[in-house]
SETORDO-338047 format. One record per residue: residue in one letter; x, y, z of N, C-alpha, C, O in turn. Coordinates in steps of 0.02 Angstrom, whole numbers, plus 50000, padded with zeros to 5 digits. Layout:
// residues N
 resn    nX    nY    nZ   caX   caY   caZ    cX    cY    cZ    oX    oY    oZ
    a     X     Y     Z     X     Y     Z     X     Y     Z     X     Y     Z
...
***
This chain:
// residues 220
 resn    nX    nY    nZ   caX   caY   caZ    cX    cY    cZ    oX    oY    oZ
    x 54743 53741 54717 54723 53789 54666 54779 53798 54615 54834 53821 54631
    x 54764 53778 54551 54811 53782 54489 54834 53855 54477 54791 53898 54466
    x 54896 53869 54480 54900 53920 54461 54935 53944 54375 54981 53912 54349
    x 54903 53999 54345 54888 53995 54273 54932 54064 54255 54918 54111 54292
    x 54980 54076 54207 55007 54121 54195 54968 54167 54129 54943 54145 54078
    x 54972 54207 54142 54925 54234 54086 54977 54304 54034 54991 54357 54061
    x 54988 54295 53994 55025 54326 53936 55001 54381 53892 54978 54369 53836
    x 55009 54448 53919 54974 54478 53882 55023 54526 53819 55084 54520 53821
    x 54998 54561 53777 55031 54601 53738 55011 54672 53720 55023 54695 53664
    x 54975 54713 53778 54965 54765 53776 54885 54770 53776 54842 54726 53784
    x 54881 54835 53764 54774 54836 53772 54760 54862 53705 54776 54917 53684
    x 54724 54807 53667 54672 54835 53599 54736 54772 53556 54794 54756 53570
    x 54680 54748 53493 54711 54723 53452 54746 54714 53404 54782 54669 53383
    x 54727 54775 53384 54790 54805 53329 54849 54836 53345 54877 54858 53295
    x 54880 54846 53403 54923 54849 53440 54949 54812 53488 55009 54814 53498
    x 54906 54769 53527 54914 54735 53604 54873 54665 53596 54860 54634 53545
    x 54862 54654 53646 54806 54607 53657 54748 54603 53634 54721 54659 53638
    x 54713 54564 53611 54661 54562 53606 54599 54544 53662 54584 54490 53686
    x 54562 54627 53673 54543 54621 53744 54503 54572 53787 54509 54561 53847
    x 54450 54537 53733 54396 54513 53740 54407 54431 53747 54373 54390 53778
    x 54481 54418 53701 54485 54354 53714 54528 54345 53781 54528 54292 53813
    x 54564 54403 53798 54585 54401 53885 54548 54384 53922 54543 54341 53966
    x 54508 54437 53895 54441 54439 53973 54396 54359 53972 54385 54328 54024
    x 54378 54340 53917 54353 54276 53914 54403 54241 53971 54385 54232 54029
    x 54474 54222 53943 54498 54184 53964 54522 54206 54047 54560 54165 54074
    x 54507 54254 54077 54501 54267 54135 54452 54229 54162 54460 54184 54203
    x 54399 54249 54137 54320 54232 54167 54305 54162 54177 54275 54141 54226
    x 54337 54108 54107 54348 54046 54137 54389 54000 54168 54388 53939 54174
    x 54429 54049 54188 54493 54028 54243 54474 54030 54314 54482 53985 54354
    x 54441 54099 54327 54433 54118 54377 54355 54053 54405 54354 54024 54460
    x 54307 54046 54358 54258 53996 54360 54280 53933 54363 54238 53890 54378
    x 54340 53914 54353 54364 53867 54360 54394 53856 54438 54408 53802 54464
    x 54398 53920 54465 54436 53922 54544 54535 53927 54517 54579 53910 54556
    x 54544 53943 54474 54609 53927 54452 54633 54012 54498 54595 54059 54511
    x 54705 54007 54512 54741 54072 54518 54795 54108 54454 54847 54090 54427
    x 54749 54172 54448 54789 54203 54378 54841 54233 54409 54835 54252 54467
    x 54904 54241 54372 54979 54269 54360 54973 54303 54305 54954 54269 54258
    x 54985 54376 54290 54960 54423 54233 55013 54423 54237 55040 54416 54293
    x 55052 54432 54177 55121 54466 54157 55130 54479 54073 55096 54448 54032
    x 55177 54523 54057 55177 54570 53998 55256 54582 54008 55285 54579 54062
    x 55282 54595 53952 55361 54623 53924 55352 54698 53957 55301 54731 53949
    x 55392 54713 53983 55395 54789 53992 55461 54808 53955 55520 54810 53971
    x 55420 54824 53888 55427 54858 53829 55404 54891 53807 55349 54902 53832
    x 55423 54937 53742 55389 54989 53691 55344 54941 53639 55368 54897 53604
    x 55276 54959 53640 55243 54945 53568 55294 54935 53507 55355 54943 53502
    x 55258 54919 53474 55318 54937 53400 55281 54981 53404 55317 55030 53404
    x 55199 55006 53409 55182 55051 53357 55111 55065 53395 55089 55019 53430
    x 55074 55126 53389 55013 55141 53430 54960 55163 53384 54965 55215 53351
    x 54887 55106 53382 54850 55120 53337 54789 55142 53370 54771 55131 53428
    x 54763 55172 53327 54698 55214 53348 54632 55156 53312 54611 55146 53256
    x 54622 55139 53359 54561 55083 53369 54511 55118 53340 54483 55075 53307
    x 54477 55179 53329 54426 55203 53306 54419 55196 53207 54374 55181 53168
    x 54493 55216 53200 54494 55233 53134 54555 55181 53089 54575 55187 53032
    x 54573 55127 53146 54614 55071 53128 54680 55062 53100 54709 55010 53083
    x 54709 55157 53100 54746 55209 53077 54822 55196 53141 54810 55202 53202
    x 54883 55183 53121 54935 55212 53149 54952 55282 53186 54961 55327 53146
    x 54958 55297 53244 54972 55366 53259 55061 55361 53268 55100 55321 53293
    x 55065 55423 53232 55150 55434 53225 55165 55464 53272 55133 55514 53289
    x 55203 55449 53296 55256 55481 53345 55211 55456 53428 55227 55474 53484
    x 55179 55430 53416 55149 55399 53490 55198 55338 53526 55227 55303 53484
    x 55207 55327 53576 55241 55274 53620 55190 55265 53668 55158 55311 53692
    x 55180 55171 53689 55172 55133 53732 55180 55092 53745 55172 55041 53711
    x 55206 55097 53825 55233 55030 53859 55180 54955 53861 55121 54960 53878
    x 55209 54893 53842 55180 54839 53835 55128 54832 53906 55068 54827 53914
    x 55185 54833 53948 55168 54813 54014 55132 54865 54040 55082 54848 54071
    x 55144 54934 54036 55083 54985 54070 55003 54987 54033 54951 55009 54057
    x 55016 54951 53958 54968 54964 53917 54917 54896 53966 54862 54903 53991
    x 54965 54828 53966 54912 54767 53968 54890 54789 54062 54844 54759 54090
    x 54923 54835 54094 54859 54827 54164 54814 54883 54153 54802 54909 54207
    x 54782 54914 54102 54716 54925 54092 54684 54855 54083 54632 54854 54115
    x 54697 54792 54049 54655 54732 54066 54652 54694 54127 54604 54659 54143
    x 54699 54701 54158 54701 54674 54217 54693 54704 54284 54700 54671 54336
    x 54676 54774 54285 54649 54813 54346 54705 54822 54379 54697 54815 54439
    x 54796 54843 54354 54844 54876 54398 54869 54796 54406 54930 54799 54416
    x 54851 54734 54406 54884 54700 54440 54946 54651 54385 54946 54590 54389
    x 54975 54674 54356 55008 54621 54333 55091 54627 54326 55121 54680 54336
    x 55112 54585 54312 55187 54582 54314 55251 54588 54249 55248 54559 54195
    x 55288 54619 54264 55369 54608 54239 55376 54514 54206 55393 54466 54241
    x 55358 54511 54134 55366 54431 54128 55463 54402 54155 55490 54348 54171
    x 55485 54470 54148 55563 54427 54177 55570 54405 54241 55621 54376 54258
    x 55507 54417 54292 55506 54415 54354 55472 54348 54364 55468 54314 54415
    x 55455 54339 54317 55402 54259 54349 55442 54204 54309 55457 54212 54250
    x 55460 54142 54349 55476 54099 54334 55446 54035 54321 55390 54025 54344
    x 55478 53987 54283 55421 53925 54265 55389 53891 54336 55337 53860 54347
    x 55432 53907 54368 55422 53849 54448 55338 53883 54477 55292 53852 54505
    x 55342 53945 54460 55283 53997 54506 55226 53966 54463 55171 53984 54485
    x 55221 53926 54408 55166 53916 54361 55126 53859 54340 55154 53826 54296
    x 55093 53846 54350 55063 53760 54337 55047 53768 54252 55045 53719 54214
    x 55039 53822 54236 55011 53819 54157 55026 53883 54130 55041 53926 54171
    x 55025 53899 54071 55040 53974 54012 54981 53963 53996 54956 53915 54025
    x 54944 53993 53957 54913 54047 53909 54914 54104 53890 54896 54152 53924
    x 54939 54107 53817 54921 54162 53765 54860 54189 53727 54840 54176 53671
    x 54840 54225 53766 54778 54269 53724 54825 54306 53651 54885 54314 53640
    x 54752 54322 53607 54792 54346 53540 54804 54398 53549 54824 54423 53602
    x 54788 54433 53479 54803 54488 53456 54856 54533 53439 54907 54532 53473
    x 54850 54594 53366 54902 54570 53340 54983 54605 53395 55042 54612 53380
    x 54946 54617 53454 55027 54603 53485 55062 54556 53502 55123 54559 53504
    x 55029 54506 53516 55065 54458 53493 55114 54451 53420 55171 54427 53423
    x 55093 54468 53374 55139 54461 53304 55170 54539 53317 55213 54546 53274
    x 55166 54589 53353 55210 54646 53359 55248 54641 53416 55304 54667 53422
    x 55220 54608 53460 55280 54650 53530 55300 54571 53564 55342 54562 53608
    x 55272 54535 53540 55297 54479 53587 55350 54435 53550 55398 54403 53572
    x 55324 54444 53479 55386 54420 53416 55385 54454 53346 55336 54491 53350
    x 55404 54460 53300 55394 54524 53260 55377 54469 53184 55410 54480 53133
    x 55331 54419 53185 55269 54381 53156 55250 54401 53117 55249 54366 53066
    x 55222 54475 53113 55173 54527 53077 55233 54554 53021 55221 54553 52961
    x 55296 54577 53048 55342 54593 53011 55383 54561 52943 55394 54581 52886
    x 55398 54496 52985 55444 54451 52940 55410 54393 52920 55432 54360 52873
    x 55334 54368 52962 55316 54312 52938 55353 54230 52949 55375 54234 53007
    x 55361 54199 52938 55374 54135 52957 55456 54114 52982 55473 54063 53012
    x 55512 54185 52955 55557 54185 52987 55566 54212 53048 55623 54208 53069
    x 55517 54247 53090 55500 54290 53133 55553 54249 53202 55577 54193 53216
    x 55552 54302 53224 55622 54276 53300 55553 54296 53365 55508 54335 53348
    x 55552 54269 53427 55531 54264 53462 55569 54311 53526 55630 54304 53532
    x 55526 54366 53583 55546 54392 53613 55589 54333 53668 55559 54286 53694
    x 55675 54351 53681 55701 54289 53721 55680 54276 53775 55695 54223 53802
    x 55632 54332 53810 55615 54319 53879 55560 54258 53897 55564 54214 53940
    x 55499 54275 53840 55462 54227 53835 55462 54179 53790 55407 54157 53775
    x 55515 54155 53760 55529 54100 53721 55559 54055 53782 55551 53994 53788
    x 55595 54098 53824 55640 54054 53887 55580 54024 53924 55579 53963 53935
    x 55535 54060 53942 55493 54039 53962 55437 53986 53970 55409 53958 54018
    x 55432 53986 53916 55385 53930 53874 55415 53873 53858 55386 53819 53854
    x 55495 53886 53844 55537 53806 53838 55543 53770 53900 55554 53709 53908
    x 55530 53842 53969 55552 53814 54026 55467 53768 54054 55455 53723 54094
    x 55442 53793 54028 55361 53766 54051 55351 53697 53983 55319 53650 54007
    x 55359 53693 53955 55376 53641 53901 55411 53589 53919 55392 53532 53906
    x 55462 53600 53949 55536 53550 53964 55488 53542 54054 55497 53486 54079
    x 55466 53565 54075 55429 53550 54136 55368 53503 54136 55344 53482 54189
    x 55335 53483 54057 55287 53452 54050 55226 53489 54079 55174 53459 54091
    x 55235 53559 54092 55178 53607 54103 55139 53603 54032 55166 53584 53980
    x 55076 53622 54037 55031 53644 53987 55034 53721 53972 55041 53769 54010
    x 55025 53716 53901 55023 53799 53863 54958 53800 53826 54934 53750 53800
    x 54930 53865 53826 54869 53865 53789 54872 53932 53741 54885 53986 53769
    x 54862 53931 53683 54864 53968 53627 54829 53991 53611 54782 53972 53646
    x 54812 54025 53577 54734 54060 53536 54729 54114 53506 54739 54167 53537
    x 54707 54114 53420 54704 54181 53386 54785 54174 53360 54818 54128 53383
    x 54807 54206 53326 54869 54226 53321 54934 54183 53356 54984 54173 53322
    x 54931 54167 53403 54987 54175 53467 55006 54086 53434 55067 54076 53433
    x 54976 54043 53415 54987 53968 53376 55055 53986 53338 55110 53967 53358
    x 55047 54027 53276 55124 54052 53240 55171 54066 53299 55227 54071 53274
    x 55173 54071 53341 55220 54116 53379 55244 54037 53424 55299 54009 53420
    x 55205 54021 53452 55209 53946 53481 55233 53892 53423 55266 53850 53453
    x 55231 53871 53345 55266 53850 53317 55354 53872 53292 55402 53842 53268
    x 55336 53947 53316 55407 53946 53303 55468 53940 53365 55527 53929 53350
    x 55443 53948 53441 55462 53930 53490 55491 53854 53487 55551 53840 53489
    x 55438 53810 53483 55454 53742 53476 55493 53720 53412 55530 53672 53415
    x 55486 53745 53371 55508 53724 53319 55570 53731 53304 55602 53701 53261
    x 55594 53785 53351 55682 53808 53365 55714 53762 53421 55775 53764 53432
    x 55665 53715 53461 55671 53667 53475 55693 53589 53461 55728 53547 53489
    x 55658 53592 53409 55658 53528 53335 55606 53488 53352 55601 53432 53328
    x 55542 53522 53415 55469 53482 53403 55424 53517 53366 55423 53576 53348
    x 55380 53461 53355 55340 53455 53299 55259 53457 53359 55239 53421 53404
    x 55245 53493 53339 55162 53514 53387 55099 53528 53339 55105 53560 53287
    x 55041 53503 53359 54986 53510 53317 54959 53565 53342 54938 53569 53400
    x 54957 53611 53301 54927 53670 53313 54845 53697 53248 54826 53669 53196
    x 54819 53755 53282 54769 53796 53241 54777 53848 53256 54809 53870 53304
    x 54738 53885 53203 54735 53975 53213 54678 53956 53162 54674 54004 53124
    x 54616 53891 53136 54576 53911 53111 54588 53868 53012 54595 53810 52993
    x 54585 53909 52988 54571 53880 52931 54630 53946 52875 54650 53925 52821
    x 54644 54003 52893 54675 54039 52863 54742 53983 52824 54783 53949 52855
    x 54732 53991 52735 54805 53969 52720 54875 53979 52712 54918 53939 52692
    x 54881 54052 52735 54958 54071 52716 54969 54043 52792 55002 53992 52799
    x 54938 54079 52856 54956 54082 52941 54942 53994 52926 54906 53982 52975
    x 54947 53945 52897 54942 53893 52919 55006 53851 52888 55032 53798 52906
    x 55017 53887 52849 55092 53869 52791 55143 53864 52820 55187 53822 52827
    x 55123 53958 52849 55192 53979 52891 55202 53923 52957 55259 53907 52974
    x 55148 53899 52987 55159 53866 53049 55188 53790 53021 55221 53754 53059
    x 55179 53778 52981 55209 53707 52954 55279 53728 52924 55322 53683 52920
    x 55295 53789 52905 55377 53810 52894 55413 53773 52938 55456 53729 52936
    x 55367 53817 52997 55422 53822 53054 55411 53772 53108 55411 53779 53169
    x 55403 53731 53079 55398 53642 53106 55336 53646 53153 55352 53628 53209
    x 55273 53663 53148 55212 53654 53178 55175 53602 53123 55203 53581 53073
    x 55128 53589 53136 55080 53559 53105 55001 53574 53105 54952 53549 53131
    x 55009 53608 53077 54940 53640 53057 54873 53600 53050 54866 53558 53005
    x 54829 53613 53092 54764 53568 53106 54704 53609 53092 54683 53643 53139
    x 54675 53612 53038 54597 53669 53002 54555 53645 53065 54547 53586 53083
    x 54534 53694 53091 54508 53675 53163 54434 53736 53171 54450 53794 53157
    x 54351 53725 53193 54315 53790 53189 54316 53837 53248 54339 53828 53304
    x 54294 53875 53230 54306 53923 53294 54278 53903 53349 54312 53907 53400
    x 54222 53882 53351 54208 53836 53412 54265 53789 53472 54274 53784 53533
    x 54295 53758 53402 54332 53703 53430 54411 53699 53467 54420 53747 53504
    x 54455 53663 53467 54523 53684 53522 54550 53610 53465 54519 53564 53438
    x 54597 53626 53466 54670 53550 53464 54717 53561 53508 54747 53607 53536
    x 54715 53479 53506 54738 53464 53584 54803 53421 53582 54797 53360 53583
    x 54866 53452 53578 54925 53411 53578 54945 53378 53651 54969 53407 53699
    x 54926 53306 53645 54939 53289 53701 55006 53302 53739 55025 53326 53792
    x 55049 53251 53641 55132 53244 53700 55138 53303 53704 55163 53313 53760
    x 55130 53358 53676 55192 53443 53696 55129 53452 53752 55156 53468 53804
    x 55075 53448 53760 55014 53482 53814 55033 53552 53781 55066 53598 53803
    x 55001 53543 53722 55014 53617 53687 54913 53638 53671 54888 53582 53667
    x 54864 53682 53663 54799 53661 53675 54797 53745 53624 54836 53791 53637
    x 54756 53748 53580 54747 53795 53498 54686 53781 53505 54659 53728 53520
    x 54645 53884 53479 54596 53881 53449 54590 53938 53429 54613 53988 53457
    x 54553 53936 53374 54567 54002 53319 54548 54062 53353 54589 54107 53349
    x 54493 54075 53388 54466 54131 53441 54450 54184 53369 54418 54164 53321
    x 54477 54248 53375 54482 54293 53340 54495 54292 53274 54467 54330 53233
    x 54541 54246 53258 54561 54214 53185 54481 54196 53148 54474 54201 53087
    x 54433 54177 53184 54399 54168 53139 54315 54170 53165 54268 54142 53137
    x 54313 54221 53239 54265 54207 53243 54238 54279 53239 54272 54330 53238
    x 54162 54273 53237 54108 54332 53197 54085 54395 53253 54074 54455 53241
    x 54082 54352 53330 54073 54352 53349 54082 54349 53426 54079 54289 53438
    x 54091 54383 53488 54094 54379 53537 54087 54298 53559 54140 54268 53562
    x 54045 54271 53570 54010 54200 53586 54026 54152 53535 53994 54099 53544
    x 54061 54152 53489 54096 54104 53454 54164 54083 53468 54194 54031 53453
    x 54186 54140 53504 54254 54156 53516 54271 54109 53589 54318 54073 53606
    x 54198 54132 53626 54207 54118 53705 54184 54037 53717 54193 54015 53774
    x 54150 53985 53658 54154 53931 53669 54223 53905 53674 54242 53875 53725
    x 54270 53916 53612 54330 53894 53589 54386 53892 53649 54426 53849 53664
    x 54374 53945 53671 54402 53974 53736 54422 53962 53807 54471 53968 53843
    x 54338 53935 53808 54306 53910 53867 54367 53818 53868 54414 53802 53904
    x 54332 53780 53812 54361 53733 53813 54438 53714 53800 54462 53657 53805
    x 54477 53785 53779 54537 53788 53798 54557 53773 53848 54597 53727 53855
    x 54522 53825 53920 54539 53851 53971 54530 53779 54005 54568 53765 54051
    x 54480 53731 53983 54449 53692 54038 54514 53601 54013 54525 53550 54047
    x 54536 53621 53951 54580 53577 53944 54646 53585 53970 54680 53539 53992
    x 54665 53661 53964 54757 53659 53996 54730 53637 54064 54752 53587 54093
    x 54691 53668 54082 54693 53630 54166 54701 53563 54171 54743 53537 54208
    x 54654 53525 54129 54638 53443 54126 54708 53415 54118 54720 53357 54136
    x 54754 53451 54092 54821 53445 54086 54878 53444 54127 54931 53411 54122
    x 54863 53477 54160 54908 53467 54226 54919 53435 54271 54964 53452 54310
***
């Protein structure tokens, strides 16, 4: 049984994770027979938004890691605690915590620095010839990992042109890809699909997804 690390960035998307493409990518892990590893930064938000009205609340604080086990039902982990060896594969679900709490993306844009815990991480699953899987957002964040590397990875987040600029800044290679669909870097086993970046829809999101999930495995 493959076991799959799963990367979250808090609960709701304008703050954390984006819930729906988690839960997708739960649902076809778990259908796959794969074993999930939940883990999250146990950190402060930058910032706590009110999902109703899409509005900043001032003076609010929440923890990354207490926020992302409302998606995972209490069970997930300290990412400084899990190591590459415990992992056959990564995946990053989006959302924009990802561009807030996992690297500050949203802030600075294409010079953006990467949190060191999970940059270590991902070089260490990289340099292991493990597979990583991306989606929505989390592609920028994965070009700039590698790219502080000096590889060059084919990535998507979709068809957006500035988020596709920035990923070719920072030594990615940007691939216009539909929401349906995934790119598939063999040599890095790096595996992109726009998810949220561009889809309308619940079930547009969860094809793209699906065939993410069913390729990092094929990868290992």
């Amino acid at each position: 049984m493959p076991k799959v690390g799963i990367v979250l960035s808090g609960s709701g998307y304008l703050d954390g994770a984006e819930i729906q493409e988690s839960v997708l990518t739960m649902l076809a892990l778990d259908r796959a027979g794969a074993e999930m590893i939940y883990m999250a930064p146990d950190i402060d938000q930058l910032h706590v938004v009110n999902h109703q009205t899409g509005k900043e609340v001032e003076g609010a604080s929440r923890n990354v890691l207490v926020e992302s086990a409302r998606i995972t039902r209490g069970n997930v982990h300290a990412i400084g605690t899990i190591n590459s060896d415990d992992l056959d594969a990564l995946i990053f679900p989006g959302g924009f915590g990802v561009a807030k709490n996992l690297c500050d993306y949203a802030m600075v844009g294409a010079d953006c620095q990467v949190d060191p815990v999970i940059e270590n991480l991902a070089i260490k699953m990289h340099n292991a010839g493990k597979p990583i899987g991306v989606m929505c957002i989390a592609p920028a964040m994965m070009a700039r990992i590698l790219g502080n590397q000096g590889l060059k990875s084919d990535l998507t987040i979709g068809s957006d042109e500035g988020t596709a600029n920035d990923i070719n800044t920072m030594g990615g290679n940007h691939i216009t890809c539909s929401v349906r669909e995934i790119v598939v870097d063999k040599e890095n086993k790096v595996v992109s699909t726009p998810a949220y970046m561009e889809a309308q829809c619940i079930s547009e999101a969860a094809d793209g997804i699906e065939k993410l999930v069913s390729e990092v495995l094929a990868l290992i």
